[in-house]
C-alpha positions as CSV (number, residue, x, y, z in Angstrom):
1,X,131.0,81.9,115.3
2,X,129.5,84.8,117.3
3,X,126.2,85.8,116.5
4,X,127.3,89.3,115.1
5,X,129.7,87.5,113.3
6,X,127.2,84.9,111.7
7,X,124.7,87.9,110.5
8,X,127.7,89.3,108.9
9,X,128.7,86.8,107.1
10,X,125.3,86.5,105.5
11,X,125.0,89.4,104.6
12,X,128.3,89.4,102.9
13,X,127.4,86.2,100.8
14,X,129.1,83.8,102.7
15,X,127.9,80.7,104.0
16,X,127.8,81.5,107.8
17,X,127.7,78.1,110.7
18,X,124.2,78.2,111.6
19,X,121.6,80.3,110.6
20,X,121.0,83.9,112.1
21,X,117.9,84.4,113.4
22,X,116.1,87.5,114.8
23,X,112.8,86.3,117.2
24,X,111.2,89.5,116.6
25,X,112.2,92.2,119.3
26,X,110.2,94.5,117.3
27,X,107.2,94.1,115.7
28,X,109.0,95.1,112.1
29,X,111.7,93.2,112.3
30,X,112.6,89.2,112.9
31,X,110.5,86.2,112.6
32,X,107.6,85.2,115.6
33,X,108.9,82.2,117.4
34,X,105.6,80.1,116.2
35,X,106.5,81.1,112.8
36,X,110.3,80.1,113.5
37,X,108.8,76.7,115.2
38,X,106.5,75.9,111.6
39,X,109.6,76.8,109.3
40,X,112.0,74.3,112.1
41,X,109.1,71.5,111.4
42,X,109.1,72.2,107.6
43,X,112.3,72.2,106.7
């Protein structure tokens, strides 16, 4: 699965092969890569 198509099929509800993630290229948007590291290590 692409990456385009993984975000697209979650935001269609479906269960997609990994999970889409966005390291922040702007400050509004995506998830810091220290807070991406904590979630890795809490989940």
């Amino acid at each position: 699965m692409t990456s385009r198509e993984r975000v697209l099929a979650a935001i269609a509800h479906r269960e997609p092969d990994g999970l889409p993630v966005d390291l922040g290229a702007t400050p509004s948007s995506g998830i810091s890569a220290s807070a991406y590291y904590n979630l890795k290590q809490h989940l």
